[in-house]
N, C-alpha and C positions, 0 to 999 in steps of 0.2 A: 949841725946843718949837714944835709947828705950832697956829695956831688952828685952831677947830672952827668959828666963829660960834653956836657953839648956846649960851645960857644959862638957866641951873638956877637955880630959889630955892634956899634951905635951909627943910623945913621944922620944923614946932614941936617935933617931935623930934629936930631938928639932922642930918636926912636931907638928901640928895640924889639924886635920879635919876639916874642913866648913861645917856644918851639909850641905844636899841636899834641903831641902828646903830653905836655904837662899841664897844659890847658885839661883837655881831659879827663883827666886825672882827678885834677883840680877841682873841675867844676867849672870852668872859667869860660864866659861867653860873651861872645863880642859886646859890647857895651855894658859889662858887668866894673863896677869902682872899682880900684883897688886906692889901700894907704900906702905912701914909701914911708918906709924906715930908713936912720943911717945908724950907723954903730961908730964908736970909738975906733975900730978899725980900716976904718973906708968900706965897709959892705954896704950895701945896697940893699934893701930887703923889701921884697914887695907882699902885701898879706891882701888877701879878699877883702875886700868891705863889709859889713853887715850893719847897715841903718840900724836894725830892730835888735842889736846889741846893746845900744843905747838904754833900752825900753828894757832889760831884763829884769830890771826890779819890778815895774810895773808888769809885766810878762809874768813874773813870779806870784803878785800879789792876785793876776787875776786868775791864777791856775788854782793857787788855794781857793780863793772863793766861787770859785767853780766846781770845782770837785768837791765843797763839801755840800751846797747849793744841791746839784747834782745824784752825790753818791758816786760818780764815774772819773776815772783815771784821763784827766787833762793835762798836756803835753802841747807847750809853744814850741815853735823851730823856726830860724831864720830859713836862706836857702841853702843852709852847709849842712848845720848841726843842731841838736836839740838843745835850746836854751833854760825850759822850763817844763816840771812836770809834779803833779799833785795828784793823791790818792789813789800810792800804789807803783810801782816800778820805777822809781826814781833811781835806784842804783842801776839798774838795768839799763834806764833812757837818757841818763842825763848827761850831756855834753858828747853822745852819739854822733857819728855821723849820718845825717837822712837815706834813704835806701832810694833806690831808682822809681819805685813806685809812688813816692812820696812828690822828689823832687818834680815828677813827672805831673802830678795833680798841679803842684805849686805854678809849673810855668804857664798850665793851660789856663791856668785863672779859673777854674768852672771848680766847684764844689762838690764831695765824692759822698754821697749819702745810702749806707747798708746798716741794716740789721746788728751790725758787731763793729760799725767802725763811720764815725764821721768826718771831715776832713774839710776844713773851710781856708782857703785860700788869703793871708793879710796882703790888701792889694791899698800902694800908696801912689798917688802922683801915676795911676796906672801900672805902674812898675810892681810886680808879684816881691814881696817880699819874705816872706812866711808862712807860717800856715797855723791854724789851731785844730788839733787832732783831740778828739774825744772819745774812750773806749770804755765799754761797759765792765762793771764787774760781777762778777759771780753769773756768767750767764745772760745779764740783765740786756732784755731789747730795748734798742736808742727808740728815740724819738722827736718830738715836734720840737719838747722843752729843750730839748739837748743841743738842736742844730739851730733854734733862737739862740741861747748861750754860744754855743762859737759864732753864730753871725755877728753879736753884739760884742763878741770880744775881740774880734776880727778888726770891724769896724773902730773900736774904741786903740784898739793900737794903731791901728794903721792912721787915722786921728792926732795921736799924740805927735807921730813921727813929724806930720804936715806941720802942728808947729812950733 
């Protein structure tokens, strides 16, 4: 565990502040879950939430069958990290942290559709959770088929999450 130097009261309602700059950092935005932790030692540990951690099997199962469906390099991500990725840059992508451009499509909720790169938003309970990113290989221009498959795998996760 790295220190911060920074120290927080608790106050009379058994709050604590997240300084802003670890927020930041983080990723951490108002109304974003987190889990507590406790340790055998009295720590306290607080971790992001990620719903669609849950689903990484199914995430997993539906990146295979996409990608080979497809021919193209499918990649699930919660809003941290990449969770799932099939046909092609797996070691490259897997368990990533998302880039700002990413995260950025994720919270606007709207769907990013180019020539070299699809990007469909997993939206649950309204809350952007993830996202399914599609990228071609060898070249190959996306299309209709391609951004149907993230719609429906978008949908189908975000689905599972509801119940």
């Amino acid at each position: 565990m790295k220190a911060t130097g920074i120290v927080r009261r608790i106050d009379d309602l058994g709050r604590v502040v997240i300084p802003k700059e670890i927020r930041r950092v983080l990723r951490i935005r108002e109304g974003d879950p987190l889990e507590i932790y406790t340790s055998k030692d009295g720590e306290v540990i607080l971790k992001k939430y990620s719903p669609i951690n849950e689903l990484s099997q199914f995430a997993g199962e539906y990146a295979e069958t996409a990608s080979s469906v497809l021919g193209s390099t499918v990649v699930v991500s919660d809003t941290d990290q990449i969770i799932a990725v099939s046909g092609g840059m797996k070691k490259d992508l897997l368990d990533k942290k998302i880039d700002h451009e990413l995260d950025r499509i994720i919270q606007s909720k709207n769907r990013l559709t180019e020539q070299n790169k699809i990007v469909v938003p997993i939206i649950s309970q309204g809350d952007s959770i993830g996202s399914i990113t599609i990228l071609p290989k060898d070249d190959k221009v996306l299309g209709d088929a391609e951004l149907k498959a993230a719609e429906i795998g978008a949908t189908f996760l975000a689905r599972q999450m509801e119940s």
